[in-house]
N, C-alpha and C positions, 0 to 999 in steps of 0.2 A: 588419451585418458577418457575415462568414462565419464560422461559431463551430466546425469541423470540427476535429476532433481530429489534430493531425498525424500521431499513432501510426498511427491506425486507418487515417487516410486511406493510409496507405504496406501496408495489407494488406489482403491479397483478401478480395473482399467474399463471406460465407457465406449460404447458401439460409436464404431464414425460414421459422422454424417456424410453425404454426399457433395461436393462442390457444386457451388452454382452454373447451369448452364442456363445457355439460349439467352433472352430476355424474360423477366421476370417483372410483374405487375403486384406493386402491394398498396396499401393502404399507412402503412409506417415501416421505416426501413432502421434498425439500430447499426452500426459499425462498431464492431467491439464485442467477442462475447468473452470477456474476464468479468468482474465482478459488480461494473456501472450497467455496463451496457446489458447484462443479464437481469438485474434489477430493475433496470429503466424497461424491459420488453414481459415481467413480470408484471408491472405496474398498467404500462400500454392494453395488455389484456385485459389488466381486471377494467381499464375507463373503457375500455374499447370492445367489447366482447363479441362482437359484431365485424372486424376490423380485421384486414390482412396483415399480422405484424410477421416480420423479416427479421432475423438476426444474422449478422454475416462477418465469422474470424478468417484472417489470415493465414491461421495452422489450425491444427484441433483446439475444438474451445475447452477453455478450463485450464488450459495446461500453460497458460503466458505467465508474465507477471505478477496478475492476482493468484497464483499457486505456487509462488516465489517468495514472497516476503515472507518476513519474522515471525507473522499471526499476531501479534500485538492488537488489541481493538483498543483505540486510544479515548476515551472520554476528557481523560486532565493529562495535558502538557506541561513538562517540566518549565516553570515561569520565568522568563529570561529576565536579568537586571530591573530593564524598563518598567516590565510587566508585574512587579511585585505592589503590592495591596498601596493605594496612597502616592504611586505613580504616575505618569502621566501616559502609560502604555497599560495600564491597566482596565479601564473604560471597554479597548480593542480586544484585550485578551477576554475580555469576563464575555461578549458576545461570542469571541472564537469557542469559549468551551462551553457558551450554551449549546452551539451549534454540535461540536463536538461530544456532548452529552446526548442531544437527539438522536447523532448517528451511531453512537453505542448503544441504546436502544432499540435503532431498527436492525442491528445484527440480532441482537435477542428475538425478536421479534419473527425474524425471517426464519431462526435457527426451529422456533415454536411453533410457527407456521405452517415449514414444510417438516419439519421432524427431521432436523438434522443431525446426523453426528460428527462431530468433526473437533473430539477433545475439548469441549468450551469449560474454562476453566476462569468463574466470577468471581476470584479473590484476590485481582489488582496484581503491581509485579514492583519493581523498585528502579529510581535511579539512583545507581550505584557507583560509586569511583575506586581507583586504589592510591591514586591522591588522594588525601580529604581536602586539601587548598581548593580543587578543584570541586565543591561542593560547598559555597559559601551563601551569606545572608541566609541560613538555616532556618531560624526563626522568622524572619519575615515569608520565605516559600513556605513554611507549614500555613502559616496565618492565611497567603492566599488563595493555598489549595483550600482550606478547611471556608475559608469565606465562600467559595466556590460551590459547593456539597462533597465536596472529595473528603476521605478519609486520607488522614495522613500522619505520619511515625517515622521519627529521625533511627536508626540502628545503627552501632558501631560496635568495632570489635568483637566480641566474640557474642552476643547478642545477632550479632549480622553473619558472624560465620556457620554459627548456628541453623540457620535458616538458608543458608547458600549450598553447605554444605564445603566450602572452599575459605581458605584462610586470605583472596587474593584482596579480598573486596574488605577497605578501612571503613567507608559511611555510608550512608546510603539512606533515602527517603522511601519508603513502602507507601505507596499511593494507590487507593480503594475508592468505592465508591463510582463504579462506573468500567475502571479499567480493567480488561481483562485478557484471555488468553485463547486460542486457537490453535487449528488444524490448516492454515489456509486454504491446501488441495481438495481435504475435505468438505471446505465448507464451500468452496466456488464449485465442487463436482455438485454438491446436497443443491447450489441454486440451478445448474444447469438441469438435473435428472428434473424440479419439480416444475419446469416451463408448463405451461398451458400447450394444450394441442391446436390450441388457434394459432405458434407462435411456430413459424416454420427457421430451423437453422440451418445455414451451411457453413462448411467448413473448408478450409484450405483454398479459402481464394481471397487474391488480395489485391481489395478496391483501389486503383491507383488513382482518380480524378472523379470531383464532381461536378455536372454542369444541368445549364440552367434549363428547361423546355419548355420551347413555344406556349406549351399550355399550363406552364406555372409551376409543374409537378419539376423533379430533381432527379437524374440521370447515374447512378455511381454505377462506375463501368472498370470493367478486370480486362484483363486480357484478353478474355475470349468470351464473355460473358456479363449480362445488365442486369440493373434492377432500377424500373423505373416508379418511385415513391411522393408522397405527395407531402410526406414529413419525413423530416432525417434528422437523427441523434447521432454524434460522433462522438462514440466514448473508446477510446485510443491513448490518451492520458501521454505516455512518451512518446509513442507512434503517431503521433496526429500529423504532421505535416507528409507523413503520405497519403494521404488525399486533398493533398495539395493548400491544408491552411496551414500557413506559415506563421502567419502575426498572432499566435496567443501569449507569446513573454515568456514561455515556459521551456526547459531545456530540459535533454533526458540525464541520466545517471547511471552508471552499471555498476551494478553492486556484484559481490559475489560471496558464497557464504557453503562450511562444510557442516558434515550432521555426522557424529561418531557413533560406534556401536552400544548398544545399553551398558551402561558401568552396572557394576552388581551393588548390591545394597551393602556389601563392606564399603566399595569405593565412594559410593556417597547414598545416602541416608535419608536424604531431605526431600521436601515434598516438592512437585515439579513450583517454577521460578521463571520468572523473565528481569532481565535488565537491559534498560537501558540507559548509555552513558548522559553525562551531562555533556559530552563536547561535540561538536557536530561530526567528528570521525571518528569518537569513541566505536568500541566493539559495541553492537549489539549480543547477547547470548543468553541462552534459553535452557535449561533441563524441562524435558520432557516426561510428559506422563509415563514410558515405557522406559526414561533414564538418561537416553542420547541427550548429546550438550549439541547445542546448533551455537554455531559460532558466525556472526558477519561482521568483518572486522576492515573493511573496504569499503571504498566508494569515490567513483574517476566521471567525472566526464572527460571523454574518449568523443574521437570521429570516426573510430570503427570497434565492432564488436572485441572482444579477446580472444586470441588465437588457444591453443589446449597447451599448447608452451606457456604463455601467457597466462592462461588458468593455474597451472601448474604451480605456477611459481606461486599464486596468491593465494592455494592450497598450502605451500610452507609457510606462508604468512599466517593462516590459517591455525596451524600445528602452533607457532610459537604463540598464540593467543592463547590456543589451552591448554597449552604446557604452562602457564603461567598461573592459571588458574585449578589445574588438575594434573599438577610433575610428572606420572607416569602415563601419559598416552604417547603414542607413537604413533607414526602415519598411516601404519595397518592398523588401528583405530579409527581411521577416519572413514566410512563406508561411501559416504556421497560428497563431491563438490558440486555446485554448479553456478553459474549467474540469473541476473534478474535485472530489470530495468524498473526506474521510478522516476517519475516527472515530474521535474524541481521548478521553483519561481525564488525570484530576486525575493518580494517580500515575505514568502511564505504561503501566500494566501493563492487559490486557483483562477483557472483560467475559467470563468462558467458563463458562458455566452448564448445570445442568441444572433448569431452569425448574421442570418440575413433572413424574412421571410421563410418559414417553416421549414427551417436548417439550424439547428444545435449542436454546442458543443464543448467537451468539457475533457479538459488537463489540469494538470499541476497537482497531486494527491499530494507531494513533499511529503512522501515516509509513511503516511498515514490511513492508505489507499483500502484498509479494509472495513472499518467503519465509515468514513468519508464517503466512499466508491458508494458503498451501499446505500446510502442514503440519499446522493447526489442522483445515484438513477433514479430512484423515485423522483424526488424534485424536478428532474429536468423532464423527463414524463409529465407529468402533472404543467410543469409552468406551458411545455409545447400543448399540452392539453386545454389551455387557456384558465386554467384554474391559481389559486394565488391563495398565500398562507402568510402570518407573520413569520417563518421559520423560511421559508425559500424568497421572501425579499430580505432578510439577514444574510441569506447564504452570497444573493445578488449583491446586496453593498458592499459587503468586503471581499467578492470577488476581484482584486484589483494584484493583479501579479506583478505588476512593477515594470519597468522599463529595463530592457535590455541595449546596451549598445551594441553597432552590428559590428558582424562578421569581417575580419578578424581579429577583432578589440576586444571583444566579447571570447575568445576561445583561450588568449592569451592572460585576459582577467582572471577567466576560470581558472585555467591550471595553476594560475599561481593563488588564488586562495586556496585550491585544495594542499597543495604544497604546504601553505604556511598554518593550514587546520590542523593538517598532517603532523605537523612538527608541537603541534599544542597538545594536541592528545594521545601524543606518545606513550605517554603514562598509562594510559586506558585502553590501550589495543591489545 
């Protein structure tokens, strides 16, 4: 089957770059061009303007993970139990979504910058269930979003159908104020096109090892080709332990997620929308500006990728999500499936290190990879930069991704909390 990414497939397609030959001399090297590591070599230019910066993806850049996800730019997260106003997880979260407010910001910001277009749509989106049990302490989550600066609005019933345009969804919190809405492909294509010319990229070569040199500088080496750098960013987020760091806490995820053909304005009416569930394997799903319903209603850690059988099958998973929420579609509705990867941690919070002597590096987005991402490459820019802010030592203290146990303990824990997430939010897939 056809595994094209609906995002990307809907944007121009960008001249490729050339892969890295020979050895290669830079000044700062990034690993990763999705949507940290293009940020962080944005940033490196403007400190550096003088400076050989390197960017260097393992496929074409633009087109991985950060032109995979939902496009959600998260500012206010849905407030877990703990976390609500009066709390004693409270203190954690009101830091998490200053941070998380910052980096909705510098989307904006970047979107202004370079003049991007890429559907940004600043009118917030909702977490919605079709339980309502499964939307509980109502009033205390308004109280802490609104304590927060978020705007926030309980809807039920035909108030919420209204605005969905679908009868699936009983409650749901409309949450503003920061949160908003994208084009992913769009918007990682808009940072790639506006790199400085100081900022050299290659593409389709994939750094397997880094090591140390005689003369202090950092060696990351491919198969048939170097670059030897004097600073290194590692922004690979699921992919990082191919270049060999293992210990950041953080594991990958494959999600997978289908995008239908535009419904006409008889079949739905309402202006475009994002939800997202309250349970950790609730569906995500989206109506778009142009009407498509983007459905992701999945999400495995796996020890290897999904074969197109394998896909296949979580394409009809796929179909029963919006046949629940839209009775008349069929699978020749559905135009695109595809997968994407995102890199999870035990507590939530990332992986944001400074590895060892001017060697950085950063995993763990958990979900939230397009504002975070963006933000964090500038930060980590700037901190390899020597410079220092109160906003990137918050980002540093609660970088604490938690402890994993190992392999095999760890693989069999996984699959069965997804198993038993799986079975909670049955209701919501």
């Amino acid at each position: 089957m056809d595994t094209t990414c609906g995002w990307i497939a809907q944007t121009d397609a960008l001249p490729a770059r050339a892969p890295l030959t020979g050895t290669q001399q830079a000044d700062w090297l990034v690993i990763g061009a999705g949507i940290t590591g293009l940020c962080a070599a944005h940033t490196l230019a403007a400190l550096h303007p003088q400076a050989r910066v390197v960017i260097i993806d393992r496929q074409c850049a633009a087109q991985g993970a950060s032109a995979r996800n939902s496009g959600f730019v998260v500012a206010h997260e849905h407030p877990a139990d703990n976390e609500l106003l009066g709390r004693p997880g409270f203190c954690g979260f009101e830091v998490d979504t200053a941070i998380s407010r910052a980096a909705s910001d510098e989307v904006r910001q970047r979107i202004t910058r370079h003049g991007i277009d890429c559907d940004f749509r600043d009118n917030g989106y909702f977490f919605a269930v079709h339980d309502a049990d499964k939307l509980n302490h109502v009033d205390a989550k308004l109280a802490t979003l609104r304590a927060l600066g978020a705007s926030a609005e309980l809807l039920q019933g035909d108030a919420l159908h209204s605005k969905l345009g679908t009868a699936h969804y009983q409650a749901g919190i409309w949450c503003g104020g920061g949160n908003a809405l994208l084009q992913p492909a769009k918007y990682v294509k808009g940072l790639l096109e506006a790199l400085p010319a100081t900022v050299t990229l290659f593409e389709n070569t994939d750094i397997t090892g880094l090591e140390r040199m005689a003369n202090g500088a950092i060696r990351a080496t491919s198969a048939s080709a170097a670059v030897e750098a004097q600073h290194v960013l590692v922004c690979l987020n699921a992919f990082i332990p191919r270049v060999g760091l293992d210990n950041s806490a953080t594991f990958p995820m494959e999600l997978s997620a289908s995008l239908t053909r535009p419904l006409t304005a008889k079949e739905c009416a309402a202006e475009p929308w994002g939800v997202l569930s309250t349970r950790p394997l609730g569906a995500t799903v989206r109506l778009t500006p142009d009407r498509r319903v983007m459905i992701r209603n999945t999400a495995e850690y796996r020890m290897r990728d999904l074969s197109n059988g394998e896909l296949q099958q979580r394409r009809h998973h796929h179909l029963r999500g919006l046949q629940r929420r839209f009775p008349w579609l069929t699978e020749q509705d559905i135009h695109y499936t595809w997968t994407g990867h995102l890199s999870a941690s035990r507590s939530g919070q990332p992986y944001f290190a400074k590895v060892e002597d001017n060697l950085y590096a950063i995993a763990g987005c958990n979900g939230s990879g397009v504002a975070r991402g963006t933000l964090w490459g500038r930060l980590m820019a700037e901190w390899a930069s020597g410079h220092s802010s109160p906003l990137l030592q918050s980002v540093i203290q609660r970088a604490q991704p938690g402890w994993l146990p190992p392999r095999p303990l760890f693989d069999l824990g996984a699959l069965l909390r997804m198993r038993v997430e799986a079975v909670r939010a049955r209701s919501e897939i």
